[in-house]
Structure formats: structure tokens, C-alpha cells
C-alpha positions as CSV (number, residue, x, y, z in Angstrom):
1,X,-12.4,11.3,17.8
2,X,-8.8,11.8,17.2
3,X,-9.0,11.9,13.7
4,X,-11.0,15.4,13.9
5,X,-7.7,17.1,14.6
6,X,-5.6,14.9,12.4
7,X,-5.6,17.0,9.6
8,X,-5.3,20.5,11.9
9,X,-1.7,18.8,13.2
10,X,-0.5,17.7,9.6
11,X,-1.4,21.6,8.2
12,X,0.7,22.8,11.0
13,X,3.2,21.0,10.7
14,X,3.6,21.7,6.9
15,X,3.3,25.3,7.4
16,X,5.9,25.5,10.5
17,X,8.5,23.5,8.3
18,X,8.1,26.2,5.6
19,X,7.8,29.5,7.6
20,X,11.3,27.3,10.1
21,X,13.5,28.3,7.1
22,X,11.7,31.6,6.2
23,X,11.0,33.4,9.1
24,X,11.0,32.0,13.0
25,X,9.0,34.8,14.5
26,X,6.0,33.3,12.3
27,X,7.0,29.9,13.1
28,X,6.9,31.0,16.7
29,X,3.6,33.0,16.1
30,X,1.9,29.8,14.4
31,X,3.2,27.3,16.8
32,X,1.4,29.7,19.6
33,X,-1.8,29.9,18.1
34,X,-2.0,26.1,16.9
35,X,-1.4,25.0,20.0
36,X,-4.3,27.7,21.4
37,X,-7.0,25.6,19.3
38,X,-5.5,22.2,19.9
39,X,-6.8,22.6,23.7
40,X,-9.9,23.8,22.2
41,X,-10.2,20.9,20.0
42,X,-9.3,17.9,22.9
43,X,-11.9,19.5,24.9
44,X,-14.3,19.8,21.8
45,X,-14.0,16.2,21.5
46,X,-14.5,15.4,25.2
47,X,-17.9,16.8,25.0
48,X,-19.1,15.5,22.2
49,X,-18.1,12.3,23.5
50,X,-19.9,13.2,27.0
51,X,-23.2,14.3,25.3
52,X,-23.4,11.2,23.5
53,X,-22.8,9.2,26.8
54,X,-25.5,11.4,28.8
55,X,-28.2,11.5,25.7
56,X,-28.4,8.2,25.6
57,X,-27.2,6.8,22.4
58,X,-23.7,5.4,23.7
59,X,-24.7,1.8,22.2
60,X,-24.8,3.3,18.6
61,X,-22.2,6.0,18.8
62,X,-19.8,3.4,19.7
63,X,-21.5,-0.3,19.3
64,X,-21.2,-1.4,22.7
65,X,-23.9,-1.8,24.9
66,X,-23.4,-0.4,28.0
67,X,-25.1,-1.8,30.5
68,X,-23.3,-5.2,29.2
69,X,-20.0,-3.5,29.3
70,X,-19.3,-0.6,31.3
71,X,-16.3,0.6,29.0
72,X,-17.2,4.7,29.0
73,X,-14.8,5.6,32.0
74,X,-12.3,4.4,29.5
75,X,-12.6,5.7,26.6
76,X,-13.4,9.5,28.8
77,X,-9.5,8.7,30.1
78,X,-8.9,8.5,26.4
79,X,-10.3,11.4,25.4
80,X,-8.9,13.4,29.0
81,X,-5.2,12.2,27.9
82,X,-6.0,13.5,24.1
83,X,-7.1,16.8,25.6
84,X,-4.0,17.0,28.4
85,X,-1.0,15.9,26.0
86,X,-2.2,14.0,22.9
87,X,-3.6,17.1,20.2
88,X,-1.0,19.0,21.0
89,X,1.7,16.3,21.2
90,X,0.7,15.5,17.8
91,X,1.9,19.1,16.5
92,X,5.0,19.3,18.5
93,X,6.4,15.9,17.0
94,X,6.0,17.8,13.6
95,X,8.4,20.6,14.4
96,X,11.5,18.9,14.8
97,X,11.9,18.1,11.1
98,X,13.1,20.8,9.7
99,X,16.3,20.3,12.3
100,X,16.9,16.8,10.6
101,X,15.2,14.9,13.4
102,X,13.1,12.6,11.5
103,X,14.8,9.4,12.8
104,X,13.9,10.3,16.3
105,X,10.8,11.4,15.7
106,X,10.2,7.6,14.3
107,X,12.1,5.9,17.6
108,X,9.8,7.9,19.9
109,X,7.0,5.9,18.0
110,X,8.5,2.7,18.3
111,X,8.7,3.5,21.4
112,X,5.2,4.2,22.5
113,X,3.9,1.2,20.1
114,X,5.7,-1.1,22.1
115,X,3.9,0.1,25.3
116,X,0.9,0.2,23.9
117,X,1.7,-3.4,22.6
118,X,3.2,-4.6,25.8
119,X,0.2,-2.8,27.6
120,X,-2.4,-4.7,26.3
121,X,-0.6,-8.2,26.3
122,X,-0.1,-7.6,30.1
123,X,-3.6,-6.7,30.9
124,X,-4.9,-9.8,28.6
125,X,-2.6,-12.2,30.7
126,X,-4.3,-10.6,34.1
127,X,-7.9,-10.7,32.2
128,X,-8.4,-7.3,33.6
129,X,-11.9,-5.0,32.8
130,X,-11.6,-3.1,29.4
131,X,-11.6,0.0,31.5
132,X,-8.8,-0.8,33.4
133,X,-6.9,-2.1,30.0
134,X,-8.0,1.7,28.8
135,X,-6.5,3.7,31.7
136,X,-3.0,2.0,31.6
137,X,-3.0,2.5,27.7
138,X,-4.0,6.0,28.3
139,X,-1.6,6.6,30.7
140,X,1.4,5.1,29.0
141,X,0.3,7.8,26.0
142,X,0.6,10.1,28.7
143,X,4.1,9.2,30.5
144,X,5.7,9.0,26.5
145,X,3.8,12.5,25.9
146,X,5.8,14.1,28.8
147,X,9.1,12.9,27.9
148,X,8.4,14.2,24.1
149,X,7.5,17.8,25.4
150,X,10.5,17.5,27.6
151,X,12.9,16.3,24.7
152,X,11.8,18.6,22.4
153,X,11.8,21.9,24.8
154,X,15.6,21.2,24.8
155,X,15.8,20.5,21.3
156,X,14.5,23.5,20.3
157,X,15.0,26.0,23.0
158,X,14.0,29.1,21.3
159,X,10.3,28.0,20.6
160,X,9.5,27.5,24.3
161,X,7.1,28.3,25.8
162,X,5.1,27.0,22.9
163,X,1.8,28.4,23.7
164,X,2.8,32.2,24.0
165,X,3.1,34.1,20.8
166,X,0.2,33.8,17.7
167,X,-3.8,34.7,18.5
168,X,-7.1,32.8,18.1
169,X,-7.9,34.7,15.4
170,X,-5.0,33.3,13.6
171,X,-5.4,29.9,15.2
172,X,-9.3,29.8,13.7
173,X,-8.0,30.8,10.4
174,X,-5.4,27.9,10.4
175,X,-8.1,25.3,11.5
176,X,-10.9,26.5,8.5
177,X,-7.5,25.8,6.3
178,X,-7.1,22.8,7.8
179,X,-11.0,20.9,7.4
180,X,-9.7,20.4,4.1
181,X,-7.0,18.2,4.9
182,X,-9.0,16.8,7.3
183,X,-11.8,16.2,5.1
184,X,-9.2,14.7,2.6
185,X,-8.1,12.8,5.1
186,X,-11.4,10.8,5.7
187,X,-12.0,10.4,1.9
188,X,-9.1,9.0,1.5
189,X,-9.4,6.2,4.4
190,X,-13.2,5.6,3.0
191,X,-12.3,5.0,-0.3
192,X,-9.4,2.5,1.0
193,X,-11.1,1.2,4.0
194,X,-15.1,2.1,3.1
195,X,-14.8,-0.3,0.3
196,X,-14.4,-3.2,2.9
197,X,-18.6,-2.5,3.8
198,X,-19.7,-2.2,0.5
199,X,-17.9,-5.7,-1.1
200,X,-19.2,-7.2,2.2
201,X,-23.0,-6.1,1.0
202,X,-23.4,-6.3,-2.1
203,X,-21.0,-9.8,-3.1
204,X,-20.9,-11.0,0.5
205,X,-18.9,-11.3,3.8
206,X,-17.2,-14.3,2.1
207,X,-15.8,-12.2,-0.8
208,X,-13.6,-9.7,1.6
209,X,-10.3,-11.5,2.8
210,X,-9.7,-12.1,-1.2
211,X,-9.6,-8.6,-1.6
212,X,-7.9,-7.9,1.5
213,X,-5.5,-10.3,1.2
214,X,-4.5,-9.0,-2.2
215,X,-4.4,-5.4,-1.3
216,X,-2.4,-5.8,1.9
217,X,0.5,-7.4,-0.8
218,X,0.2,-4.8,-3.1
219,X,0.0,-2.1,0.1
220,X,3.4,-3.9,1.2
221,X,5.3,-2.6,-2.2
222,X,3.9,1.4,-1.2
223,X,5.2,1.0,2.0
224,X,9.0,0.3,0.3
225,X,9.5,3.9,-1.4
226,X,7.1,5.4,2.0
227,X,10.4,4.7,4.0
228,X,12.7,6.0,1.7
229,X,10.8,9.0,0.5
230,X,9.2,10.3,4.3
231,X,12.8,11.7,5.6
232,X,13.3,14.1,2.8
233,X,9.7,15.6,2.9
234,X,11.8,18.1,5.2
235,X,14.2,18.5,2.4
236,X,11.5,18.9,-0.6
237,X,10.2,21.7,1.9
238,X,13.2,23.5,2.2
239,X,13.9,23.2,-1.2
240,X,10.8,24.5,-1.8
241,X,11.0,27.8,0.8
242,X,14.6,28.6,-0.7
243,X,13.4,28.3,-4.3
244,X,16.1,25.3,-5.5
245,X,13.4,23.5,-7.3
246,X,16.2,22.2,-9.8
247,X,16.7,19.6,-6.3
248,X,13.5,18.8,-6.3
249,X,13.5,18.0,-9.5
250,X,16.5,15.6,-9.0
251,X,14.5,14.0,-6.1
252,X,11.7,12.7,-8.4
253,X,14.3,11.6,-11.3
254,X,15.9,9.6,-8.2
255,X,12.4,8.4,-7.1
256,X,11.5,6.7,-10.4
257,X,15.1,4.8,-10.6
258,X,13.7,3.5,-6.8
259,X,10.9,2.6,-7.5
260,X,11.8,0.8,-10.6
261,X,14.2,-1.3,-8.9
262,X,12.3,-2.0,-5.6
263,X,8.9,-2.1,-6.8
264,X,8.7,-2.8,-10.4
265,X,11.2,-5.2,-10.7
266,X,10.0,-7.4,-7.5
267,X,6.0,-7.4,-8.9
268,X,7.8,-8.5,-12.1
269,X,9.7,-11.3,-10.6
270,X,6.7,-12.2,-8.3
271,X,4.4,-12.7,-10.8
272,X,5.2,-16.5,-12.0
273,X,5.3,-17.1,-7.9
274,X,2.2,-15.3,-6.5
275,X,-0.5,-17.7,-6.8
276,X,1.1,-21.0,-5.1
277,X,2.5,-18.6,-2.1
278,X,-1.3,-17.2,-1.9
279,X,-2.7,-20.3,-1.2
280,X,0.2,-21.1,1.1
281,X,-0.3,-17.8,3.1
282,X,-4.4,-18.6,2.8
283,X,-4.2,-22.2,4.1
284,X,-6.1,-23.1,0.5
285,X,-9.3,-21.2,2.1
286,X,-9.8,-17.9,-0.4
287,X,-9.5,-18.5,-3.7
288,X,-7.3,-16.6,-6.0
289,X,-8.0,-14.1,-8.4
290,X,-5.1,-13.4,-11.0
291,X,-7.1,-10.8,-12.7
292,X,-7.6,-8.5,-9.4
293,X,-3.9,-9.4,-8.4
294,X,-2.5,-8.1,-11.8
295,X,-5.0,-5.1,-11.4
296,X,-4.5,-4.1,-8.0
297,X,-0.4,-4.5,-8.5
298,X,0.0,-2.3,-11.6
299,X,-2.3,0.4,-9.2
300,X,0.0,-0.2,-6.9
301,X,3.1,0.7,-9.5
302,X,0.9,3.9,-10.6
303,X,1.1,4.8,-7.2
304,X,4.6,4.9,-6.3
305,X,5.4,6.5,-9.2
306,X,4.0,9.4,-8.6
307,X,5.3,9.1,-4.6
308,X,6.8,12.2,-4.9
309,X,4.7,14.5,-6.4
310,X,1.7,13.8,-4.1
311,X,4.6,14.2,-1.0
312,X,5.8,17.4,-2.3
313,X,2.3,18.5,-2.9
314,X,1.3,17.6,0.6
315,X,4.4,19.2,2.2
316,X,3.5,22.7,0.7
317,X,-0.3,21.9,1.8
318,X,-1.5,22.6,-1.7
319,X,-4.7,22.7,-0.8
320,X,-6.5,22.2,-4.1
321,X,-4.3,20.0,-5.5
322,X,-4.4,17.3,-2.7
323,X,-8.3,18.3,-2.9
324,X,-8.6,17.2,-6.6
325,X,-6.6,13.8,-5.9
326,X,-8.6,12.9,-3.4
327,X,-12.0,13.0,-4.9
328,X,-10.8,11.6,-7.9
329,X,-10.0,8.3,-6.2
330,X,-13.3,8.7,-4.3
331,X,-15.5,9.2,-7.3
332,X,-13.6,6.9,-9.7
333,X,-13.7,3.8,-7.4
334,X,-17.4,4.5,-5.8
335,X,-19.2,5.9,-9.6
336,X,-17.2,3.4,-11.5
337,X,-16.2,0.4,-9.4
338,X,-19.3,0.0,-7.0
339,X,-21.9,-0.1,-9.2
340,X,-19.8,-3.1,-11.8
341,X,-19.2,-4.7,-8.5
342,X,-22.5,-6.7,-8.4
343,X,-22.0,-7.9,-12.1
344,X,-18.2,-8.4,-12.5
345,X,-17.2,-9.4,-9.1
346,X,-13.8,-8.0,-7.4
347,X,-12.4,-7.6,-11.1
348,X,-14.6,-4.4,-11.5
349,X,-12.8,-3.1,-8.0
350,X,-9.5,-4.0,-9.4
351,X,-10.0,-2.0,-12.8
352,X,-11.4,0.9,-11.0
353,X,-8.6,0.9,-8.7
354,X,-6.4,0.9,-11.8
355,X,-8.1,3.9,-13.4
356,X,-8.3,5.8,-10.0
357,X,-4.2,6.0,-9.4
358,X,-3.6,6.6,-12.8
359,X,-6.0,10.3,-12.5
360,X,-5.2,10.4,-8.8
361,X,-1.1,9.5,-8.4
362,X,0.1,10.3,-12.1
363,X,-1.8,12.5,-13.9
364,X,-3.5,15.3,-11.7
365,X,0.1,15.4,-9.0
366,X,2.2,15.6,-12.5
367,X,-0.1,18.5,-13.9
368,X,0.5,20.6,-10.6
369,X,4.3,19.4,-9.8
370,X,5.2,20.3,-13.3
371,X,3.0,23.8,-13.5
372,X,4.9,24.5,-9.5
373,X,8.2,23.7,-11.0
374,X,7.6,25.8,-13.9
375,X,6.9,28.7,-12.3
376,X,10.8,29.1,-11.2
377,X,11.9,28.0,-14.8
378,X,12.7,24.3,-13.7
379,X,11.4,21.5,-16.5
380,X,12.3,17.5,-16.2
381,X,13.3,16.3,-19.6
382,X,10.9,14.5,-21.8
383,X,13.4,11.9,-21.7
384,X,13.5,11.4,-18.5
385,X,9.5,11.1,-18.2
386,X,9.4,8.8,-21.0
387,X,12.1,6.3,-19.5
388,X,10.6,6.9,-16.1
389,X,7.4,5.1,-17.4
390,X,8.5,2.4,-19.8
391,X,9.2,0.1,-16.5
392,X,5.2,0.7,-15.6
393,X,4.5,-0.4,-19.5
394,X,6.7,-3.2,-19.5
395,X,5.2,-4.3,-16.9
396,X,1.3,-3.8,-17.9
397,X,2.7,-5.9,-21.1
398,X,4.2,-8.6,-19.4
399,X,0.9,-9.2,-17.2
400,X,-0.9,-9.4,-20.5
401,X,1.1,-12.2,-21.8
402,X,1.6,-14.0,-18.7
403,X,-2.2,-13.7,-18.4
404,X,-2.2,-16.3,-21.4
405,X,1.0,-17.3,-21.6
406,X,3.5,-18.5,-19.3
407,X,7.2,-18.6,-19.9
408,X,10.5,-18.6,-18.1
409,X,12.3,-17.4,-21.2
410,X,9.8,-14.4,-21.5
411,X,10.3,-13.7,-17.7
412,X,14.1,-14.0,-18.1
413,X,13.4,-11.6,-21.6
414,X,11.6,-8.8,-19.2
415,X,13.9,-9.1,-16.6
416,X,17.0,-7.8,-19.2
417,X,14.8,-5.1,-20.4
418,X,14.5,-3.7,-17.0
419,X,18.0,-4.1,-16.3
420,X,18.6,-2.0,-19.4
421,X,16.3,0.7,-17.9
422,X,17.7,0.2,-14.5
423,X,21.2,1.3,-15.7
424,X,20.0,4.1,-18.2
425,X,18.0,5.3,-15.3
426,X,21.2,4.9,-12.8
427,X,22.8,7.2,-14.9
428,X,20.6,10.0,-15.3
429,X,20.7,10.5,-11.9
430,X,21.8,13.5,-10.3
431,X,25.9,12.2,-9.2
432,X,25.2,14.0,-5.3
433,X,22.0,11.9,-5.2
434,X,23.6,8.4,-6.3
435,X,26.5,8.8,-3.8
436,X,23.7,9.0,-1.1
437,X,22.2,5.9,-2.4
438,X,25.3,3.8,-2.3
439,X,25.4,5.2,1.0
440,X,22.9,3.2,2.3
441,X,24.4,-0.1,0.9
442,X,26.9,-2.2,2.7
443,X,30.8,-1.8,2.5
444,X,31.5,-4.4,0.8
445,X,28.9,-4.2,-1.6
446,X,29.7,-0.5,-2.5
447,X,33.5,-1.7,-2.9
């Protein structure tokens, strides 16, 4: 149910970051209206929920029987805490990042995981009813809600009351924006999640921890640049808003360098490794594929490569771009990859997975970051792109040979050549931009 409003709070929150530095009456205006239709939306969930309950088809709608387990009480104190605090919460923990909050935005999560966590290990240890586990879970949301409305009211003074200010009109005109992300949203979890039903039906149950397994490595190496590249999507905003694309320009040059060195060059060193530590993590029990491994890793390359372009298009919620990225990944992997799947096996999903982030994170976010940047006369250097991409091809290459081939010396070989890169790459960096990278080493590795 949540994720019907998922997309209205990430639109809003985009939009509020970019009118924030442009003009705060807006801001104030959209914030008013947004928060108007995020009422309307908790309580459009609660009854869809309730006329599923009262017509009957609770067991399918959810796949719990009820009369077996009486779990709707909890998931209506769910869905009353989502309409109370949670649709709305979810927009106002958006609107401190243009102040440079974005590190307490992520310790207010921590904090609320770790009650949810602790929640749920208390109420297994006392073997209480799934509805009671429900309520304290809910409640806890709603106790960590409280204190976020109260933190941010003083935060930002001038924006409170948030509800006052903006119209429904203009609050139904934000949501129609908004399907799309939504809609975007769910695409993109089906064709990473979706999968999961399909390899289970058509190759078997048996067949879905190799792929799982494999995916949740390479997912681990996206999840490297996602923590260094989420705190400046306020920046790439604001850069955007006060037209110094030249920055944001800078910030991609600096992303390619970071992803070289913690993504690249780790894959690269892993490779020799992988399969002896799989079957360690695996107990011996799913067998290793080196084919899908190599496939699914040099997707995962493709991907944070182009990081930044797909944050910065998100960030500006351009619509049809993040539209067009989407459905390529959905039509690539479910035309292409499905329909091989029954005759090649996981390889076919590995290949279409490799084809999909080439369209989806390199090609189609590079066609509309470079046409954006353009447009206020700012270019990256041919150079720049070429070098940025030799550590992807050295990498395909050395995957090929060690496919048929394998060699410490040719390992040791690569691992120069990247070095090379890694320095040329260093260099071409903006100098503001490398003296906040050494920031973030130690003292006496900086010295």
C-alpha cells in the first residue's frame, strides 16, 4: 500500500529542493498542497484495504487466511499510522536537504530501523499474536514520526504550519506528475525483483539462490558509489536551479575516478577469488556459474558508471528521461532475457542484464545529461569520456581471458593498467573536488 504514494513523496521532494533555492513562497505553496493529498492518499489506502477485508477476498489480497490467522486489526493499525503520520512524514524528511541535512536525515533512519528491529525480536522472545507484533511496530513508526515533525518544525521554522499555503488543485496536478514516478518505480522493482517468479517457473525453485546469490554480490558494489553519491543529490540540484552546470559536470568526472577505484578495481581483484569464497558463503549447496557472475558484474560496472547521470536526472524529475530508462530495462530483460531463459539457463538473464544497463545506465542518461548540459554551453571532454570508460573495457577483456585463461601475471598486468588510469583520472579531477576526497581519508594517510 505504501508504495502507491512512494513516488508522490520522491516528486515532491525533488521539486521542493529546486523551487528551496529559487523561490520559498512556491516551496511553501507546494509543501501545502502535497501535504493536502498525502492525507487523501493514507486514507485512500485505508479503504481500499477495508473493502478488500469486508468483500471478502482478504486471503488473496494478502495470502493469509483469515480465519487461521486473524492478522487484519494489524495491518488496519498499519495502514491508520500511514494515514496519521507516515505519507506525510515521508515528504517532510525530503525537505531538509537543501539545508545540508542529509546526515540526519539518515540517523533518524537508523534510528527507527533499530526499533523496528528491536520490536520484532522482543515480540518473537514473548511469542506474542502477529497483531500485537503489528501494533507495537506501528506505534514505534508513530512515536519516531512525532519527534521528526517536531525536529524539523524547528529546523525549518519558516515552513510551518506545513499544511497552510498551496490548493488541491495544485496538489492534484503534482500527484498526475507524480504516477509516473510511481509507475517507474514499480517497473523498476519488477524487473529486479519480478524476475525472482519467472526463473522460479520456468527453470525451477532450485535455480533462484544462484541467481540471487550472485546478484546480491554484484548489488553490494552499487551500493559503494550509492553512499557516496546520495549526499550531493542536494548539491547537483542546486547546481542545477543556479545554472553552474560546469559543477556538475566536475561531479561526474569525479564519479568515474570513484567508481574506477572502488568498484572496478575490486571486481578486478575479486575475480581469481570469487568462486572458492561462493562455495564457502554457499556451504557447497548452489553451484557456481562463472558465466552469470562475469555477466551480472560488468552490469553492475555499467551501472555505476552512469550513477550520476540517472541521480541528476532523477533529482530534476525528468520525467521522460527516467521514463525511457526504465522501460528499457523492463523490455530488454523481459523481450530478450525471459524467453532465452528456458534454453540457455541463468546465462541468458545474465546477457540480458548486460545489454539492459548498457541502454538503461549509459547510453539513454548520457544522451539527456549531455543534451541538459548543453543547453547552458557546458560539454565534458571527449577525453575525459574515453578514459572514463577504458577501466569498464579493461575489465570486459580481462573477464574474457580469465574465462580461458588463468594467470597471476595477467592479473598483476591489469592491475598496473588500472593504476595508470587511476592516476590519469586523479588528475583530471577538478582540484576543489580532490581536496574533498582526501577529506574523507585518515590523517595519516593524507600526510
Amino acid at each position: 500500500m505504501r508504495t502507491l504514494d512512494t513516488g508522490h513523496q520522491n516528486y515532491i521532494g525533488n521539486e521542493f529542493n529546486k523551487l528551496y533555492h529559487q523561490d520559498k513562497g512556491k516551496a511553501r505553496q507546494l509543501l501545502g498542497s502535497s501535504f493536502k493529498i498525502a492525507y487523501l492518499l493514507g486514507l485512500f489506502e485505508l479503504l481500499i484495504y477495508l473493502l478488500i477485508l469486508f468483500t471478502g477476498l482478504q486471503e488473496k489480497a494478502v495470502g493469509i487466511n483469515e480465519g487461521s490467522y486473524n492478522v487484519s486489526w494489524g495491518i488496519i493499525s498499519f495502514l491508520v499510522m500511514w494515514l496519521l503520520v507516515g505519507s506525510a512524514g515521508g515528504i517532510l524528511v525530503k525537505i531538509i536537504l537543501p539545508i545540508g541535512k542529509y546526515s540526519r536525515s539518515l540517523y533518524l533512519n537508523i534510528i527507527i530501523k533499530v526499533l523496528e528491529t528491536l520490536s520484532i525480536v522482543v515480540c518473537l522472545y514473548l511469542n506474542t499474536s502477529i497483531n500485537m507484533l503489528c501494533f507495537i511496530v506501528a506505534a514505534c513508526w508513530l512515536v519516531y514520526t512525532l519527534y521528526l515533525f517536531y525536529d524539523i518544525r524547528h529546523l525549518m521554522p519558516e515552513f510551518y504550519p506545513w499544511w497552510k499555503g498551496g490548493s488541491m488543485k495544485e496538489g492534484f496536478s503534482n500527484l498526475a506528475k507524480s504516477v509516473v514516478v510511481t509507475l517507474n518505480g514499480f517497473v523498476e522493482q519488477f524487473s529486479l525483483n519480478g524476475i525472482l517468479v519467472f526463473i522460479a517457473s520456468i527453470v525451477g525453485v532450485l535455480k533462484v539462490p544462484a541467481f540471487t546469490t550472485l546478484r546480491t554480490i554484484g548489488n553490494t558494489f552499487t551500493q559503494a558509489t550509492t553512499i557516496v553519491l546520495n549526499p550531493l543529490i542536494p548539491d547537483l540540484i542546486r547546481f542545477h536551479v543556479k545554472k553552474e552546470h560546469g559543477k556538475i559536470g566536475t561531479i561526474i568526472v569525479a564519479n568515474w575516478f570513484i567508481s574506477c577505484l572502488i568498484v572496478n578495481l575490486p571486481l578486478l581483484l575479486l575475480v581469481p577469488f570469487i568462486k572458492p569464497l561462493f562455495e564457502w558463503w554457499t556451504k557447497g549447496q548452489v553451484a557456481f556459474d562463472l558465466i552469470l557472475y562475469l555477466t551480472i558484474t560488468l552490469s553492475i560496472s555499467l551501472v555505476n558508471y552512469g550513477k550520476t547521470f540517472v541521480v541528476y536526472l532523477t533529482g530534476i524529475n525528468n520525467l521522460r528521461a527516467l521514463t525511457l530508462i526504465t522501460f528499457s530495462r523492463f523490455v530488454i530483460i523481459f523481450i530478450i532475457g525471459l524467453p532465452l531463459l528456458k534454453y540457455y539457463g541463468l546465462q541468458s538473464l545474465g546477457w540480458s542484464f548486460l545489454l539492459a544497463e548498457a541502454v538503461s545506465s549509459v547510453i539513454i542518461p548520457f544522451f539527456f545529461v549531455k543534451k541538459q548540459l548543453a543547453i547552458e554551453g557546458v560539454y565534458i571532454e571527449r577525453k575525459a569520456i574515453i578514459l572514463s570508460l577504458l577501466p569498464i573495457v579493461l575489465l570486459a577483456v580481462y573477464y574474457c581471458i580469465f574465462y580461458y585463461f588463468q594467470s597471476i601475471f595477467l592479473l598483476l598486468f591489469f592491475i598496473f593498467l588500472f593504476g595508470v588510469i587511476l592516476q590519469i583520472q586523479w588528475k583530471s579531477i577538478d582540484e576543489e573536488i580532490r581536496k574533498r576526497l582526501l577529506g574523507f581519508l585518515p590523517v595519516f594517510i593524507r600526510k
